[in-house]
N, C-alpha and C positions, 0 to 999 in steps of 0.2 A: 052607709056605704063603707065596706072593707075595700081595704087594699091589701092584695096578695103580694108578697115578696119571693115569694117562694114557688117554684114548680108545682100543678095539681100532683096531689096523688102524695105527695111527700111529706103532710101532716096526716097522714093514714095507721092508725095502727100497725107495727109487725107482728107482733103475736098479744094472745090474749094470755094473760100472766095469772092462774089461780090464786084467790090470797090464802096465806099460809095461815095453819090452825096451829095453835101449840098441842100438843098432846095430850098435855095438861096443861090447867092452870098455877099448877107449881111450877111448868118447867119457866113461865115467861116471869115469875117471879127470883129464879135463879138466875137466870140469864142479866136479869137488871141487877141483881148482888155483885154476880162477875164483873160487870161493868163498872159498877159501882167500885169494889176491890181495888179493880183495876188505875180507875180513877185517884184512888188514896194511896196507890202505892206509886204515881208517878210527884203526890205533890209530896210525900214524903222524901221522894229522894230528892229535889228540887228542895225544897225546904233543910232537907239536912246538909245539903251542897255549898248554899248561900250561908248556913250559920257557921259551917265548918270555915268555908271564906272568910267571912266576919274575924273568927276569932283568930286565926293566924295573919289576918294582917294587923289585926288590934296588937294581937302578940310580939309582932314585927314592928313595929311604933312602939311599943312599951319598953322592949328590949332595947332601941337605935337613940329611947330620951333618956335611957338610964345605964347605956356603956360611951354614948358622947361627951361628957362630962370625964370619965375615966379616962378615952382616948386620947383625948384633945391635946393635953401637952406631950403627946407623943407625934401628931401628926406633924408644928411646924419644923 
């Protein structure tokens, strides 16, 4: 026994959708390339984002533990 939730006639197709051919068989192997591409060039700038991060706050700590020392008897 179903239960409908829904009005008849509203799980009904709207149109019928041909499935698509590639043309080729090369093109549906470029298309995955593209994608693929696409894919390495967002972890790469993510990836270069976070190391560039990294090193200028390591850079920022390395610089703040070794002009503290210098400062210090100027600060009180």
């Amino acid at each position: 026994m179903s239960i409908d939730i829904l009005p008849p006639g509203l799980n009904d197709p709207v149109a019928t959708v041909a499935a698509s051919v590639p043309a080729s068989p090369r093109s549906s192997l470029r298309a995955g390339w593209r994608r693929l591409l696409k894919w390495n060039a967002r972890i790469e700038d993510n990836l270069i984002g976070d190391a560039l991060g990294v090193l200028f706050l390591f850079s920022g700590l390395v610089a703040f533990l070794w002009l503290a020392p210098l400062l210090g008897p100027f600060l009180p």
